[in-house]
Residue frames as qw, qx, qy, qz and C-alpha x, y, z in Angstrom:
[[0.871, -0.100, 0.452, -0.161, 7.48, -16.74, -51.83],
 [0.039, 0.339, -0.844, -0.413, 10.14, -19.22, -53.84],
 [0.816, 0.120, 0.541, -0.165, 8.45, -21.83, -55.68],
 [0.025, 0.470, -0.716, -0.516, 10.30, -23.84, -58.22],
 [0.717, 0.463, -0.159, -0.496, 9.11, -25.25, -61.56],
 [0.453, -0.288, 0.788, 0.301, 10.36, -28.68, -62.06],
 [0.787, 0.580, 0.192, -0.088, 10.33, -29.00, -65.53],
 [0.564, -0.196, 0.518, 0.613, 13.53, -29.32, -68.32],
 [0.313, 0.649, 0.352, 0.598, 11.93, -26.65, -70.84],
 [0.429, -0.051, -0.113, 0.895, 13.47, -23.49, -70.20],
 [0.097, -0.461, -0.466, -0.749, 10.81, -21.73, -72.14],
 [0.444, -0.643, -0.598, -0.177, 8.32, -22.92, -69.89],
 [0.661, -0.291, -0.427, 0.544, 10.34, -22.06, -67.04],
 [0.164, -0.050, -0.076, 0.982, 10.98, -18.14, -68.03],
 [0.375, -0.396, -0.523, -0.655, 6.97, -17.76, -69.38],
 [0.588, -0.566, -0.522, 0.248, 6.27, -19.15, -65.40],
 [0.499, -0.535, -0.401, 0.552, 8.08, -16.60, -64.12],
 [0.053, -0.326, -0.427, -0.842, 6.90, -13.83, -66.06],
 [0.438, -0.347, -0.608, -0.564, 3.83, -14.62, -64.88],
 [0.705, -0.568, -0.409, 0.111, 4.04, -15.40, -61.30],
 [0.329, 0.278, -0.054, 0.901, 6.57, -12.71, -60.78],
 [0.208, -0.466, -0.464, -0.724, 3.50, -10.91, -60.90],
 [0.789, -0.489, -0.336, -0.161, 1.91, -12.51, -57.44],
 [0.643, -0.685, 0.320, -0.120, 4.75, -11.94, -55.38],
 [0.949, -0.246, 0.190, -0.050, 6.56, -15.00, -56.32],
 [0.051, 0.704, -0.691, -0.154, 10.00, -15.83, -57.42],
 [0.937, 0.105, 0.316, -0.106, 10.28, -18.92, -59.36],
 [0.182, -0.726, 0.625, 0.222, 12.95, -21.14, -59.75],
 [0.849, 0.211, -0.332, -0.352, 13.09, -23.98, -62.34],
 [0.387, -0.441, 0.808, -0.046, 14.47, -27.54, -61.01],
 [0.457, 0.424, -0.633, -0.460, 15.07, -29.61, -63.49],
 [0.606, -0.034, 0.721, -0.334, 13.03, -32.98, -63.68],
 [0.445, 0.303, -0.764, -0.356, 13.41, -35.75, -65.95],
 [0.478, -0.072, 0.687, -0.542, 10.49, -38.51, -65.03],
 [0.114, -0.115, -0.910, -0.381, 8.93, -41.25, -66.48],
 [0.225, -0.075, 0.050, -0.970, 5.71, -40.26, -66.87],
 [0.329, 0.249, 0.864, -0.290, 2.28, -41.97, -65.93],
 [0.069, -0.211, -0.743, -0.632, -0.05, -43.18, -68.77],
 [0.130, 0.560, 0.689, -0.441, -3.32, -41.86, -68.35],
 [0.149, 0.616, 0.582, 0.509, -6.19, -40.33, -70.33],
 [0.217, -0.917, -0.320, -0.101, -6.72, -37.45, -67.63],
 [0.364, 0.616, -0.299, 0.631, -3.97, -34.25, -67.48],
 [0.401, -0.729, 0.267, -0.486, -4.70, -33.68, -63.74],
 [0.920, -0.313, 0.220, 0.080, -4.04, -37.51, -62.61],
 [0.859, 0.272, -0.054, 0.430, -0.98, -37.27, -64.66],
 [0.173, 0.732, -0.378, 0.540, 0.41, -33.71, -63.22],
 [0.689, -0.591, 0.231, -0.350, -1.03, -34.87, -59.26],
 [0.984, -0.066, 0.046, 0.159, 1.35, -37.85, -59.97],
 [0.553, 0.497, -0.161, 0.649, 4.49, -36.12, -61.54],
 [0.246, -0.736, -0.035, -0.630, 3.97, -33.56, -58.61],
 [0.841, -0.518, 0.062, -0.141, 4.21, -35.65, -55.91],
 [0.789, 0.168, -0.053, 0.588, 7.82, -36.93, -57.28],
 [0.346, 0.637, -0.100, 0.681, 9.01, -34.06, -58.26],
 [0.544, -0.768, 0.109, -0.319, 8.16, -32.71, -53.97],
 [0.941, -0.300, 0.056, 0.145, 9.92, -36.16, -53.01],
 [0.731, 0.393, 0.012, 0.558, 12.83, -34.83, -55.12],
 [0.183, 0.565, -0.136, 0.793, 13.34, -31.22, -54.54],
 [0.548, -0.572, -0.560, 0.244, 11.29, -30.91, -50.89],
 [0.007, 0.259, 0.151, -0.954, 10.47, -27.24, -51.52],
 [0.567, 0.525, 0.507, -0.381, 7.11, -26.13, -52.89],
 [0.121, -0.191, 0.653, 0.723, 6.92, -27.00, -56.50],
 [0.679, 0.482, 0.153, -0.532, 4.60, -27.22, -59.70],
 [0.397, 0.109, 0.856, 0.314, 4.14, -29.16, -62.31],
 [0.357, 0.411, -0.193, -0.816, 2.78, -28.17, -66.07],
 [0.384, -0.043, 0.870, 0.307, 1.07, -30.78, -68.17],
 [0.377, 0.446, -0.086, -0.807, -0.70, -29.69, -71.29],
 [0.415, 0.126, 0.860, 0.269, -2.24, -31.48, -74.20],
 [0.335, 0.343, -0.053, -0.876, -4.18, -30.52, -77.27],
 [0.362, 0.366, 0.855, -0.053, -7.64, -32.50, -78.00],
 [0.141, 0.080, -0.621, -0.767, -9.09, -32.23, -81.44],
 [0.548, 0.151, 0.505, -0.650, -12.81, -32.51, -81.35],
 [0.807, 0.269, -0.168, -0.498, -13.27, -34.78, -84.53],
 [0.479, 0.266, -0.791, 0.273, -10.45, -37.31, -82.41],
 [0.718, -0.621, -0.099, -0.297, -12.26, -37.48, -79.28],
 [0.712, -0.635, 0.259, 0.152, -9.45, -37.30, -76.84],
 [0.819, 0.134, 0.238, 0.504, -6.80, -37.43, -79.37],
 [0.449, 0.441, -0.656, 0.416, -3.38, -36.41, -79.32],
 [0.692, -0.697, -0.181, -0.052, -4.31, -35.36, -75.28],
 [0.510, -0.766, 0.352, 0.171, -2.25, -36.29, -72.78],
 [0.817, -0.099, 0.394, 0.409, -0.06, -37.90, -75.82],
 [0.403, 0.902, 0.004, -0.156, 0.42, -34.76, -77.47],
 [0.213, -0.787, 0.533, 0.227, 4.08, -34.60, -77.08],
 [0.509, -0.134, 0.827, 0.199, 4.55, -38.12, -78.10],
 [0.627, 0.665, 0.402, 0.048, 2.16, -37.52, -81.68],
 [0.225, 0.938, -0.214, -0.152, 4.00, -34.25, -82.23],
 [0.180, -0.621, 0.726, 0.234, 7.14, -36.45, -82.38],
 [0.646, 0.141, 0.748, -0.057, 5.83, -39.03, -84.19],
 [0.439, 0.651, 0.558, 0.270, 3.77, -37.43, -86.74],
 [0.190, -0.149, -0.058, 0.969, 4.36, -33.55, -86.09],
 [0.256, 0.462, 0.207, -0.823, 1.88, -31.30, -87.69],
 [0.275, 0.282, -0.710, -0.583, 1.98, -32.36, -91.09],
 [0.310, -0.191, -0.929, -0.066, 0.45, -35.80, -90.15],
 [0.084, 0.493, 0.747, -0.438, -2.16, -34.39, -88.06],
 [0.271, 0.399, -0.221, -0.848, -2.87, -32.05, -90.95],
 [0.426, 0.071, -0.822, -0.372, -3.39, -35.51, -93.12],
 [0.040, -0.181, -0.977, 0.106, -5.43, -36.77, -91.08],
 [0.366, 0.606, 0.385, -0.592, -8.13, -33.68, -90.82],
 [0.004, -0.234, 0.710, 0.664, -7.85, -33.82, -94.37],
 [0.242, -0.197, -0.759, -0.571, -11.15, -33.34, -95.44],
 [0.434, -0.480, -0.729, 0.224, -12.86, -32.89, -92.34],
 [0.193, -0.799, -0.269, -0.501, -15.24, -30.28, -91.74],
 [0.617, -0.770, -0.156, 0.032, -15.04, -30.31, -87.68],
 [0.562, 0.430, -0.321, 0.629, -11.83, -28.42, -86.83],
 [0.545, -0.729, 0.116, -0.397, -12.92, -27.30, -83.31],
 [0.737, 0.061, -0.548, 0.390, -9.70, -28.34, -80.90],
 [0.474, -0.872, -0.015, -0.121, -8.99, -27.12, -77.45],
 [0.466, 0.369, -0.608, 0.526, -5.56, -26.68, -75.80],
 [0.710, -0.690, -0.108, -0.089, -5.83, -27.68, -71.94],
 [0.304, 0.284, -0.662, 0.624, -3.23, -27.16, -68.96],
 [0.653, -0.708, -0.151, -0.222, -3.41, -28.23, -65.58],
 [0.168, 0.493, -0.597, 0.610, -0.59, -27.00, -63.15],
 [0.847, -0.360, -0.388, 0.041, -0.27, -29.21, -60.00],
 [0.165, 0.685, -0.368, 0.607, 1.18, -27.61, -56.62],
 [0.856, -0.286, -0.417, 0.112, 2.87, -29.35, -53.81],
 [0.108, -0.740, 0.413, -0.519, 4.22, -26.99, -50.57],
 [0.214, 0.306, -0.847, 0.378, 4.26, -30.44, -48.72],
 [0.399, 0.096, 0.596, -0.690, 0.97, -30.56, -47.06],
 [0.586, 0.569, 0.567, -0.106, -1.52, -31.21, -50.22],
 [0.327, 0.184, 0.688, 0.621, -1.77, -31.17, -53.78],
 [0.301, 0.610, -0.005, -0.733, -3.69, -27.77, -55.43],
 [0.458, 0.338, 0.641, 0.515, -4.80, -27.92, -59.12],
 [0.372, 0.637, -0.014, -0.675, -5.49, -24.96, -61.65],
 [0.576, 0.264, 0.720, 0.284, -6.47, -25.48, -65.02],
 [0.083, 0.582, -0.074, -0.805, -6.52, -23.71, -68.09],
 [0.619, 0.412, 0.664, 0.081, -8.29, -23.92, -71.31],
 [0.012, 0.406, -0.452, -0.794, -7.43, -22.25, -74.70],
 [0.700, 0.511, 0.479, -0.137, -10.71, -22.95, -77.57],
 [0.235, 0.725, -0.212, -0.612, -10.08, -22.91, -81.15],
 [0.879, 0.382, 0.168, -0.230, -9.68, -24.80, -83.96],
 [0.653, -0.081, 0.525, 0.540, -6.68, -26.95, -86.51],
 [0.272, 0.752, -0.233, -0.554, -6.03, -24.45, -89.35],
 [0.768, 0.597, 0.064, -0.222, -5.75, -25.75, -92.91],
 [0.687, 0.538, -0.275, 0.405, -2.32, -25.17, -93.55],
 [0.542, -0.688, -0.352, 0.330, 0.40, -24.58, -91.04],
 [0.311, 0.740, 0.206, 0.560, 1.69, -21.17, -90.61],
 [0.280, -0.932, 0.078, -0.216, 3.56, -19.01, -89.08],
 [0.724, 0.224, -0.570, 0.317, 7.32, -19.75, -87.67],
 [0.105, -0.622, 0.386, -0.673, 7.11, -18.68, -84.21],
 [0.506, -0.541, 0.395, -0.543, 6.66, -20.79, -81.20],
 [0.050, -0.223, 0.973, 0.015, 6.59, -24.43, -81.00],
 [0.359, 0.125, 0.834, -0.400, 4.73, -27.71, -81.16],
 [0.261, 0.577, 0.772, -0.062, 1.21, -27.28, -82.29],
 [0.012, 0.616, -0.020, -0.787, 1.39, -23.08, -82.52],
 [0.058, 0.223, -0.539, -0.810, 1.68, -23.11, -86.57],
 [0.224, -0.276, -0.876, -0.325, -1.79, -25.16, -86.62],
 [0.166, -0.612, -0.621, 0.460, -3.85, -23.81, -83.38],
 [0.081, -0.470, -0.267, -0.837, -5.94, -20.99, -84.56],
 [0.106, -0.175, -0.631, 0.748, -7.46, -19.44, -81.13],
 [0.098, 0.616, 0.739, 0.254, -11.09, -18.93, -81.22],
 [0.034, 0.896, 0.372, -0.241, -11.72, -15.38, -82.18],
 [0.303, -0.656, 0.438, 0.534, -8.62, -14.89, -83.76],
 [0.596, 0.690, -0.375, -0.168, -7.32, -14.37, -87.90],
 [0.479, 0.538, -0.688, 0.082, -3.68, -16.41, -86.80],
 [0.805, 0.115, -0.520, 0.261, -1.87, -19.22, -85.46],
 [0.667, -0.686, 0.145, 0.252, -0.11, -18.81, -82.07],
 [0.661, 0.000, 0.195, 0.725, 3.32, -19.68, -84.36],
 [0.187, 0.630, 0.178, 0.732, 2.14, -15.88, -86.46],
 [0.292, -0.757, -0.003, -0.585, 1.39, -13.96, -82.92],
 [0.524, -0.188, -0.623, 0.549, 3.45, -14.90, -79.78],
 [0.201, -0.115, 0.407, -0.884, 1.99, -11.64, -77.84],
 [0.737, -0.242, -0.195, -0.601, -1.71, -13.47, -78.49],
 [0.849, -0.125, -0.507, 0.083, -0.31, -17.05, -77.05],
 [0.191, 0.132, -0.598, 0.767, 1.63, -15.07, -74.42],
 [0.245, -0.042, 0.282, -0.927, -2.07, -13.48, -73.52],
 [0.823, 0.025, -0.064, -0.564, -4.78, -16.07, -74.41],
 [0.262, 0.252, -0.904, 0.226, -2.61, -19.64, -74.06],
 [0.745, -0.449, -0.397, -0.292, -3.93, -22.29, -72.26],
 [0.648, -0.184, -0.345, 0.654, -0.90, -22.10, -69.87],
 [0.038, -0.300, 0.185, -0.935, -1.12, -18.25, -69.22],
 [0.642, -0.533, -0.296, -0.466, -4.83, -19.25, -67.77],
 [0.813, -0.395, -0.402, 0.142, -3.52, -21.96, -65.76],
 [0.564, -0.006, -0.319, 0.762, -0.76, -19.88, -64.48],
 [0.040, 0.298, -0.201, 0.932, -2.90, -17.07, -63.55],
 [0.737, -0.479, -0.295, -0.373, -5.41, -19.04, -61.95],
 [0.831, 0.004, -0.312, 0.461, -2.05, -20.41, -60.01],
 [0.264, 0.179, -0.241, 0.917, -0.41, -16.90, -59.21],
 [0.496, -0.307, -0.653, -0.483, -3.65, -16.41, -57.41],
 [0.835, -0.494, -0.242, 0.008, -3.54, -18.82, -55.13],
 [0.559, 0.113, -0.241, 0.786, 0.28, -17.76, -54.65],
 [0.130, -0.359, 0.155, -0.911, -0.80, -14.06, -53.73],
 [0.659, -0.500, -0.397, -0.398, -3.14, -15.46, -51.42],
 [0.893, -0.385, -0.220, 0.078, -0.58, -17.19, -49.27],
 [0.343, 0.421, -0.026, 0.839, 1.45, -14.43, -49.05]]
């Protein structure tokens, strides 16, 4: 089965098909630049982006939308992760736990899939906490801060752990799944 990623990060794009490979599937990325709906909830924001993106390409696609929620921010960065990390980056969300005991944070994904008939969701969830300092120079984003619950490092110090505990590797293998099903 083809099914193409409409996203404009490469990264994401090879890490997808890695992964769905796996199921059978051959995935192709189609690039999608979209103004994105505001909302407090990752699934109402992929089930929207999803539905474009179909209207666009009109082959079965997915959609990735992630966000990482800090439990002493209730709901904060979220679905505005992307926009804080450019804002403030790491540093500034470092000042702000500054001094704050509760470092418990989650990374969520929810992947949204449209073959033309209905909208699917999977979701993944990644637990762990805002490290102290950031560390590590590998991956992106959040990685040098996200300490993975049960883990010594960072995602940025271990890409084989974020390749294998991520909140996107869940969602994508709750996803490749449903792909080998329909097969």
């Amino acid at each position: 089965m083809e099914v193409f990623f409409a996203t404009s990060n490469k990264g994401k794009a090879d890490e997808a098909a890695l992964i769905l490979g796996k199921a059978g599937a051959t995935v192709r990325q189609f690039p999608f630049e979209y103004r994105e709906l505001r909302s407090d909830s990752l699934e109402e924001i992929a089930r929207d982006a999803v539905m474009e993106a179909h209207r666009r390409c009109k082959k079965p696609v997915f959609v990735e939308d992630s966000g990482l929620f800090i439990d002493a921010f209730p709901g904060f960065p979220g679905t505005f992760s992307a926009w804080v990390q450019r804002k403030i980056g790491n540093e500034g969300i470092l000042k702000l736990m500054a001094g704050t005991k509760e470092r418990s944070a989650r990374f969520e994904a929810c992947i949204a899939f449209n073959a033309g008939r209905s909208v699917s969701v999977f979701r993944g969830v990644c637990e762990g906490s805002i490290a102290s300092e950031a560390r590590g120079s590998g991956g992106f984003g959040y990685d040098p801060i996200f300490v993975p619950k049960g883990h010594p490092q960072t995602f940025a110090e271990n890409k084989e752990l974020k390749n294998n505990v991520s909140h996107r590797y869940k969602a994508l293998l709750e996803f490749s799944k449903s792909l080998a099903s329909m097969r």
